[in-house]
N, C-alpha and C positions, 0 to 999 in steps of 0.2 A: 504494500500500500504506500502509494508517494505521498509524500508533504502534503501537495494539494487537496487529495482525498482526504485528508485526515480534517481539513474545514469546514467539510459538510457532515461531521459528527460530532456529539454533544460526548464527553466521559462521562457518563452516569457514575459509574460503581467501581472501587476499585476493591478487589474482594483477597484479602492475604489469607490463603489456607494457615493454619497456626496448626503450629508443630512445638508442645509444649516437653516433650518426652526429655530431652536436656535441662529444663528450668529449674528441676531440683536439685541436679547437681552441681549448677549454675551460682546457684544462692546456697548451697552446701561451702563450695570452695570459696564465694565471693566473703563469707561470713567469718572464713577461717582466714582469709587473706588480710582481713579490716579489722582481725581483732589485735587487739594491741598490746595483750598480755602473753605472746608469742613472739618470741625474738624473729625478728626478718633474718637471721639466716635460717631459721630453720621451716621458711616459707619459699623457700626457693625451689623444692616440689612441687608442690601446690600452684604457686605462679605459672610450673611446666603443664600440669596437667590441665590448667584454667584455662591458657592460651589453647592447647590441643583441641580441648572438648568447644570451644570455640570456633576454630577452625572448623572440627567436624559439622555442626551444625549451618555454617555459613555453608559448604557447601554443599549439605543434604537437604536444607529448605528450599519452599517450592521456590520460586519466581512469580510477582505478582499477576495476579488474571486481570487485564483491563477487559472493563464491558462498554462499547460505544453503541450510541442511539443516534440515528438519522435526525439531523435537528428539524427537519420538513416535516415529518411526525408529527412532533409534537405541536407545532404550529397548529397544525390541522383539527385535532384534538378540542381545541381553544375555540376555534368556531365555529 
């Protein structure tokens, strides 16, 4: 689809499938990283495995689904 095409439609909807299956280990590690009664060198694991589990998620989550509407449509609708 060219540029041009793309001005004869309205984005409705941008719809992110969520992919929560990471987020508690996420805030498992984030919690152990920010507490402060653990020496920062003995978080230099943790910082490895935070960035990892990170990475894996960036690139196993979906990619967003745009939904376009014909802006004629809706025009039409109205009168």
């Amino acid at each position: 689809m060219d540029l041009n095409e793309l001005s004869k439609y309205e984005l409705k909807e941008i719809v992110r499938p969520g992919d929560d299956s990471y987020d508690d280990i996420i805030m498992y590690l984030l919690g152990i990283i920010n507490d402060r009664t653990i020496p920062e060198s003995n978080k230099i694991l943790v910082r490895k495995q935070f960035d990892e589990i990170v990475r894996q998620k960036s690139i196993l989550m979906n990619p967003p689904i745009f939904v376009l509407t014909p802006k004629d449509r809706g025009k039409e609708r109205d009168e």
